[in-house]
N, C-alpha and C positions, 0 to 999 in steps of 0.2 A: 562669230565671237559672242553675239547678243543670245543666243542659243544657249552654249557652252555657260556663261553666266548664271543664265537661269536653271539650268541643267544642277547647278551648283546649289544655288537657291532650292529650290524645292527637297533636293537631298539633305539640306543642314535642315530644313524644317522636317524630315521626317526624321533624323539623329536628334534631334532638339526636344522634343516631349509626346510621350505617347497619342496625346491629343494632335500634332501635328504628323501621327504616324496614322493614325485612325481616319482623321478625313484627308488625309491623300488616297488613304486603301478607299474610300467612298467615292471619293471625285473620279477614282479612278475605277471605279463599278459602273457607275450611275453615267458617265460620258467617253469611258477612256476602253472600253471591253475588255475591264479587268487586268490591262497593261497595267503595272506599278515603276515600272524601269524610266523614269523621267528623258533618260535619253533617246527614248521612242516613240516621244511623243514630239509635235512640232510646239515650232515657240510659241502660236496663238493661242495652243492648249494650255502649256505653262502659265503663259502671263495669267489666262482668266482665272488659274488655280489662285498665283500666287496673289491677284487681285479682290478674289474671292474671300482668300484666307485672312491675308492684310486687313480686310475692310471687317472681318469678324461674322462674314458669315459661314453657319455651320451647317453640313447636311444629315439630317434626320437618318438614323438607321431604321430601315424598314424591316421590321419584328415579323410582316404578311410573308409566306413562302410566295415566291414566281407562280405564274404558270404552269411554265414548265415543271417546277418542282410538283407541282399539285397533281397535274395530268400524268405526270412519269409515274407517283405513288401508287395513281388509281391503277394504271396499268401493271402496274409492279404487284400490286392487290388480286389483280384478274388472274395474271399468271400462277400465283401462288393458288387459288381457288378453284380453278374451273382449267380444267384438262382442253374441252372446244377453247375459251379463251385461248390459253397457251398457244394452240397448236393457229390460231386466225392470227394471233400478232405473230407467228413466227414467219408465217406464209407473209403477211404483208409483208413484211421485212426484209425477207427475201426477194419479193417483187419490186417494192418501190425504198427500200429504204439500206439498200447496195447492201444487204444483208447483214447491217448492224442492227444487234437484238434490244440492246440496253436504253430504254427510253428516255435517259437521261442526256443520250447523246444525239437527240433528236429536238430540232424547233418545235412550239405548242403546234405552229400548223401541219405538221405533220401527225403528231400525237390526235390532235381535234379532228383531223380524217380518217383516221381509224377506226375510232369511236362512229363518228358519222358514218362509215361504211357498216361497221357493225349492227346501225340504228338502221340504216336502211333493210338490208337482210332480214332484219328481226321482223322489221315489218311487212316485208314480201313473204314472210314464212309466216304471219299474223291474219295476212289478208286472202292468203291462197293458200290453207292447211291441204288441204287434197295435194296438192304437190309439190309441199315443204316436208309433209310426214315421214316420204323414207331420206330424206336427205337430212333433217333435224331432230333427232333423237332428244324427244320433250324427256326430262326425266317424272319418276312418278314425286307424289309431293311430299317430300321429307326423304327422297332418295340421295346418297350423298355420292354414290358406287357410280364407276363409267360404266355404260355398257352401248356397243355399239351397234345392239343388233344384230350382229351378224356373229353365230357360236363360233364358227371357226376363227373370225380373228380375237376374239375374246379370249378363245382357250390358247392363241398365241402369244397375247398379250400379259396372262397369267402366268404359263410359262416362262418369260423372261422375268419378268415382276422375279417370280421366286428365284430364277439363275441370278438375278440381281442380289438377293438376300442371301445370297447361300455361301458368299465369301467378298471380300473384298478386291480380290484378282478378277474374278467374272464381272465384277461390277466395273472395275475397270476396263477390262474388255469391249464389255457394252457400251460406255461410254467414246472410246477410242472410234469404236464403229461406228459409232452416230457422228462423232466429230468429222472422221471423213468421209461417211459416206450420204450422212444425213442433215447437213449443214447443221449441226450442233445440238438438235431436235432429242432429247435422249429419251422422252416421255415413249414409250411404247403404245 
């Protein structure tokens, strides 16, 4: 019954004034994982809200992006830039991360491993160029073009490039094939 009450309570403070709609939406960020549904929450959580509220304390909106929001962008960044990027967060993600691509729906520790994987590599390819050279393709300095080295997948890779440009159906196509046969991968 004592539930049901407060269940009641917290709902008329958040009909009541924007301000008592605002820091429920906080209380219930900062302690509640973004539940707003009063009835899903237990009664110790209500009381301390409606404790908190009563007594006139307010919680500061934090203006800082998350972590996660920070680390998802840089990633979000990488992909947009660098084709190797793309194609290392795709593979990770495929391997550890049940093949969700979108980094936003991934915890900082996972995103922070990533990068830490990436930093490792760079540096096993930093410290031992003799046998990072044909598997790291340094680009020259102010080259902005993929090239992989190797002419015949380049002249493959060009070829669809243009079957890509050459109508909206074939690019369709291309895409369909990648989605099922290339776990979503459409970059050539």
């Amino acid at each position: 019954m004592a539930l049901e009450a407060t269940v009641s309570q917290v709902k008329e403070i958040q009909k009541g004034s924007a301000e008592g709609r605002k820091e429920w939406s906080l209380w219930c960020d900062a302690r509640g994982n973004g539940v707003r549904d009063p009835s899903k929450h237990s009664l110790e959580f209500l009381d301390e809200f409606m404790a908190h509220y009563n007594g006139g304390g307010r919680l500061e909106v934090n203006k800082s992006p998350d972590k996660v929001e920070v680390l998802a962008e840089l990633i979000k960044n990488g992909q947009r830039n660098s084709h190797h990027w793309q194609q290392a967060w795709s593979l990770y993600c495929q391997r550890y991360g049940r093949g969700v691509n979108d980094p936003y729906k991934h915890e900082s520790s996972f995103l922070l491993g990533f990068l830490d994987m990436l930093a490792h590599h760079a540096c096993m390819a930093m410290y031992s160029p003799m046998e990072a050279s044909y598997a790291w393709p340094w680009p020259e300095t102010g080259s902005n073009s993929y090239e992989s080295y190797d002419p015949v997948k380049d002249a493959c890779v060009q070829k669809i490039k243009a079957l890509q440009r050459s109508s909206e159906d074939a690019k369709k196509q291309w895409w369909n094939f990648c989605d099922s046969q290339q776990g979503g991968v459409r970059d050539p």
